[in-house]
N, C-alpha and C positions, 0 to 999 in steps of 0.2 A: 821451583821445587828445591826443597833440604835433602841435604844426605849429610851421612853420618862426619865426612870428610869435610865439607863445608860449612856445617854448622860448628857455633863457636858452644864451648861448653858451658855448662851453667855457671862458674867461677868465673870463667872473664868475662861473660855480659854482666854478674852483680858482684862486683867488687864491694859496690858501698851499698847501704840505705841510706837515702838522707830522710830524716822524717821534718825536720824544721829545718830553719837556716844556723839552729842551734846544736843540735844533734843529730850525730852521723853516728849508726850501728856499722862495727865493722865485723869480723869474724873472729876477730879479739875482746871485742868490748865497744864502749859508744866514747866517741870522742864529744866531749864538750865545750865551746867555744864560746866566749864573751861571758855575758850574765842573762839566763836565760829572764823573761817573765816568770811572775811566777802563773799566768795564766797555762805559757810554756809547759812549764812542771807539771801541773798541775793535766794536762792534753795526754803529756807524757806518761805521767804517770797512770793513769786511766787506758793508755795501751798498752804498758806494760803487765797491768792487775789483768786485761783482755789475755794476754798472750798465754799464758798458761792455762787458762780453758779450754781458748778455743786453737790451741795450735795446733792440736792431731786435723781438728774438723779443715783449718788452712791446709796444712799438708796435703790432705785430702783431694780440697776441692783442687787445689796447685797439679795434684798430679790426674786426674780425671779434665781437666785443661787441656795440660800436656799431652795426654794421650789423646785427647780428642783431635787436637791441630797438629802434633808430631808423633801419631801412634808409633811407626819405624823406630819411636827412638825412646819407647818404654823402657829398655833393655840397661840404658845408662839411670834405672831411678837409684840404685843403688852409687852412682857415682855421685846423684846430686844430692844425698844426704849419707853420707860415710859414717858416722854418729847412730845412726838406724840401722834396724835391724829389716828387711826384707817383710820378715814378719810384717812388723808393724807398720812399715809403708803399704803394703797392701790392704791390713787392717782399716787404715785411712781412706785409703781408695776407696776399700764397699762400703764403708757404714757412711762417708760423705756422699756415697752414690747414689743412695736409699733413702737418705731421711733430708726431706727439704728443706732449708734455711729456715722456713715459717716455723717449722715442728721441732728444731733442735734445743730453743731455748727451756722444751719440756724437763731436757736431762742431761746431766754432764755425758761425754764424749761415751766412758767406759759403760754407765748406766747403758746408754743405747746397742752400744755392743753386746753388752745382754738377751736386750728386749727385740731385737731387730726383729729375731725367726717371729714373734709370730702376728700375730694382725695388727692391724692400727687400733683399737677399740682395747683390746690386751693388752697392747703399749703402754694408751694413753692412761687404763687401770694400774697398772702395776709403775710406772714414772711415779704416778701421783700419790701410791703408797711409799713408794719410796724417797720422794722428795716430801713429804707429810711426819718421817718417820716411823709407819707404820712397819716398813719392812727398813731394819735399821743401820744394815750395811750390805755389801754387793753380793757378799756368800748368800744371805736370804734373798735378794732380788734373784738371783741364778739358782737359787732353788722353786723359789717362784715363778719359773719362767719350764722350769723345766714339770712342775705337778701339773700347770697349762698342758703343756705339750705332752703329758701322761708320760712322762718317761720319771718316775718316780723309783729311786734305789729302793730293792727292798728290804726290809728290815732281816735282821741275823734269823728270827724263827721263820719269814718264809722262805729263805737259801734252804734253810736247813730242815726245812718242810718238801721244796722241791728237790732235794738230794733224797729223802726219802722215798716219794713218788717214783723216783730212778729207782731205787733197788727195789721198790715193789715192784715194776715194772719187768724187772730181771731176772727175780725171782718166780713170778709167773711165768715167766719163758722157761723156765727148769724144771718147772715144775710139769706144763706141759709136755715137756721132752724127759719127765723122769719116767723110766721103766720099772724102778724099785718102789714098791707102795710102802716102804716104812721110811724113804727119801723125802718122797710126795709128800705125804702127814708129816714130817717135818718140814718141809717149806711151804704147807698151807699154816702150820702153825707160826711160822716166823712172818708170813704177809700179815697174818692176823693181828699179831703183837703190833707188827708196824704201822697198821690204818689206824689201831687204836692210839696213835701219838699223836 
C-alpha cells in the first residue's frame, strides 16, 4: 500500500522521456543525439503534430488512471502539472471520462466540451455540422448545443415584454387594493396601454 510519505512524486519517477535512442524530451526541451533517421524524424514528428490535439484528452486519461490506482493522492494533480490551471485538469478528467477513445476522433478536445451535456445522437449531429462547416466556429457550436437543450437567450423585445408582464402584474395588485375609483380607472387604463404593446 502507498501513502502520501512513501510515494515518490511524479518529478522524480519522470525525469526523462526517452522516445527513441535518439531523443529524450526533458522539461527543457528534447535533447538530440547522433543523426537521427530520417524515418526517426519523420515517427517524431508525427507525435509531435499528435500532441497538440490530443494532450488535454492524454492529461485526461493520465489522471482518471491515477485516480483510479492512487485515488488518496488526487489532491497532488495540481502539483503534477504546475503550468495548469485546476480548472482544466479537471476539465480533462470529465470529458476523458465520458467520451470513449472509439468516439473522440468525431471532434477536437474543446468541440466535445461543448457537445458533452447532451446525448450521443445530438453529439454525433452537431460534431458533424461542425466538422462539415456548417456550424463554423465554437461560439455557433455552443449556441447550438444550448437551442438543443432549450436554454435559448432571449431576444431584447421579449426581456422587455416580460418586464412588462411584471408591471401588469403590479399594477393589477393596485388596482385591486385601490379604494379610490378615479385611481382604479387610471390603473385599468395604464394595464390597457400596456397589453396593447
Amino acid at each position: 500500500m502507498t501513502n502520501a510519505i512513501t510515494t515518490p512524486t511524479i518529478s522524480s519517477v519522470v525525469n526523462k522521456i526517452q522516445i527513441s535512442s535518439s531523443f529524450e524530451v526533458h522539461d527543457a526541451g528534447m535533447i538530440i543525439t547522433g543523426v537521427p533517421t530520417l524515418e526517426e524524424y519523420m515517427h517524431l514528428a508525427g507525435l509531435l503534430g499528435q500532441v497538440r490535439g490530443a494532450l488535454s484528452w492524454a492529461v485526461g486519461d493520465f489522471l482518471n488512471s491515477f485516480e483510479m490506482h492512487h485515488g488518496e493522492m488526487m489532491a497532488q494533480t495540481e502539483a503534477m502539472f504546475p503550468d495548469k490551471s485546476y480548472q482544466y485538469l479537471m476539465d480533462c478528467k470529465w470529458i476523458s471520462g465520458k467520451v470513449s477513445q472509439e468516439r473522440r476522433h468525431q471532434g477536437s478536445f474543446s468541440a466535445w466540451k461543448e457537445v458533452l451535456v447532451l446525448n450521443h445522437v445530438d453529439q454525433d449531429k452537431l460534431l458533424q455540422d461542425y466538422n462539415a462547416g456548417v456550424l463554423t466556429n465554437q461560439k455557433e457550436l455552443r449556441s447550438a448545443v444550448k437551442e438543443i437543450k432549450g436554454v435559448v437567450k432571449p431576444s431584447p423585445f421579449d426581456e422587455s415584454y416580460g418586464y412588462i408582464k411584471k408591471i401588469i402584474r403590479e399594477l393589477e395588485k393596485w388596482h385591486d387594493a385601490c379604494l379610490n375609483k378615479r385611481h382604479a380607472h387610471i390603473l385599468l387604463e395604464a394595464i390597457k396601454i400596456l397589453k396593447e404593446i
